[in-house]
N, C-alpha and C positions, 0 to 999 in steps of 0.2 A: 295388925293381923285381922282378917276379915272372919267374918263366925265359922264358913265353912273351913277355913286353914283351923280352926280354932276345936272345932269338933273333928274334925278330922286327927289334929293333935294327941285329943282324949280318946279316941277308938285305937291309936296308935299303942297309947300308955296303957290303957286295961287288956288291951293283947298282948304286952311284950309281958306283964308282970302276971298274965295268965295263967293256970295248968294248960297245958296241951292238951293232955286228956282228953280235956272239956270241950275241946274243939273237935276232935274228931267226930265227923258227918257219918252215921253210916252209910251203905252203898248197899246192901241189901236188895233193896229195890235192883238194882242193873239184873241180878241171877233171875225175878222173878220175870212167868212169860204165859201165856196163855197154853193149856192146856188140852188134850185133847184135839178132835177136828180142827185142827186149826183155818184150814181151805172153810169149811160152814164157817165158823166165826167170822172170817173174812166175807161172806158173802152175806152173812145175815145184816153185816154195817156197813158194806158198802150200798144195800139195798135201804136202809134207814137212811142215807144221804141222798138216795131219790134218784140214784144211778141204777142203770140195769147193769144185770151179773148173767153170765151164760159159762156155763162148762163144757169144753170138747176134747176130742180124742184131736193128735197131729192131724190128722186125716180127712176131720171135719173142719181144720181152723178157716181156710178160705171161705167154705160157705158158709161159716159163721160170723166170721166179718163181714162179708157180704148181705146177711140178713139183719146184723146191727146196724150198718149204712141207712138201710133203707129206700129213699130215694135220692140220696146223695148222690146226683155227678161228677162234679168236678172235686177231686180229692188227693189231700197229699199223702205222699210214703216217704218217711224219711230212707237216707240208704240205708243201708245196712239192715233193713227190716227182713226178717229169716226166710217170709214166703215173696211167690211172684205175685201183688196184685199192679191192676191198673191204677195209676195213680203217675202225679209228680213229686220227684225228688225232694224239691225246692222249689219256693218262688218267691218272688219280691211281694208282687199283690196279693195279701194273704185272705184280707178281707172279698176277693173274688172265689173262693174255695167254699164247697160245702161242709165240707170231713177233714178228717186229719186220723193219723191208724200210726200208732206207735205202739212200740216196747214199754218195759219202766223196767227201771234198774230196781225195784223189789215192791212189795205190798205188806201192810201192816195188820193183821189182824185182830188187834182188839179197840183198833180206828177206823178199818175201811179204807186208808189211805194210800194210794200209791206214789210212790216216790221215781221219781225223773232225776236221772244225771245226765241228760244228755250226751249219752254213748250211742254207739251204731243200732239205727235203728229207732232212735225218740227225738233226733234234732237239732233244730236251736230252739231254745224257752218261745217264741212268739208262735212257732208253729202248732204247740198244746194250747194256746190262746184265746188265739183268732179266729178260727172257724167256729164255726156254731157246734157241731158234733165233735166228742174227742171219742174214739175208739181205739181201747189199751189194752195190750194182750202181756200175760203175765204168763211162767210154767209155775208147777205146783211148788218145786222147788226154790221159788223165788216170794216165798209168804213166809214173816218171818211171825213169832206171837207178838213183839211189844216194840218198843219203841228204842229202847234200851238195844236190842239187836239191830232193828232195823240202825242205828247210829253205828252201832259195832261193824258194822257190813260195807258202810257205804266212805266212798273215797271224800275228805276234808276239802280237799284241793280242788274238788268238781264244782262245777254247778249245779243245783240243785231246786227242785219244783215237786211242792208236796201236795198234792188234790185230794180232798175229802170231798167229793160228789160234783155233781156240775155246780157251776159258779154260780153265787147266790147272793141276796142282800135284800134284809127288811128295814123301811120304814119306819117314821117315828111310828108308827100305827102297827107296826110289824106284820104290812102287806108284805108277802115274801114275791120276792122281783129276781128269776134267773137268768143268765145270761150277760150279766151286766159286765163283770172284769173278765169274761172269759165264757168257754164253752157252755151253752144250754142245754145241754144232754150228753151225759158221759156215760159208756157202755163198759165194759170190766169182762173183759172175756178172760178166762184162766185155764188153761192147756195141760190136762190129765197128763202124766209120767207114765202111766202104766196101763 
């Protein structure tokens, strides 16, 4: 018998001869969630991950993508995204794009983080990637407080791509260096309800 069969044996023996009791985990945690503005909290840490945040009314959302762009040309729309901008669909050559302008199947506010399952309107995974700019539009309805929810909400089966700010990585020196596995400016637009 090799040690791991061996220890593994003995975790086996002091669980079976256990109280139960004693095993149960609370779950407490899942009920708790942020509080209050949730939309500010969301913006205050997506903004500490060095991404920009903007809010709009339906009505302003194109010129506000349009003003996140910037000087961005060549840019992708996945389908299914809710307005008409100029943009392609798809493409093979991704690293020839400047932008990319997706949906996300929700946002997390006490992270910052928005969460992609690649539904109508966000893609395939390499299109949030590859360009240098990711610009993601979220409605207010779609900011959940914790993490706990945001897991509650979201389909097991999908694909899934969780962005906390544009893509980044420091150095043994901890020179912070963006852009490296993925977009080097990420804009966070979130679309008022009312």
């Amino acid at each position: 018998m090799s040690a791991r069969d061996e220890i593994l044996s003995a975790v086996r023996v002091a669980l079976r001869d256990a109280d139960r009791s004693e095993l149960d985990v609370p779950r407490d945690y899942r009920s708790a969630h942020a509080s209050g503005d949730i939309v500010a909290l969301f913006e205050e840490r997506v903004v500490d991950y060095r991404a920009s945040f903007a809010r709009c009314t339906p009505d302003d959302l194109v010129s506000t993508i349009r003003a996140a762009l910037g000087s961005a040309s060549k840019i992708l729309v996945p389908q299914g995204f809710p307005v008409e901008l100029d943009g392609v669909p798809d493409a093979d050559d991704l690293d020839s794009y400047d932008a990319v302008v997706t949906t996300a199947a929700l946002g997390i506010a006490t992270t910052g983080t928005i969460v992609l399952d690649h539904g109508p309107g966000q893609g395939r995974r390499a299109l949030s990637l590859v360009p240098d700019v990711h610009v993601c539009v979220l409605w207010e309805n779609q900011i959940v407080g914790g993490v706990a929810q945001a897991v509650a909400r979201l389909d097991p089966a999908r694909p899934q791509t969780w962005i906390s700010g544009p893509s980044a990585t420091s150095d043994i020196e901890l020179n912070r260096v963006e852009g490296v596995h993925g977009p080097r400016k990420l804009h966070v637009i979130v679309v008022n309800e009312g």
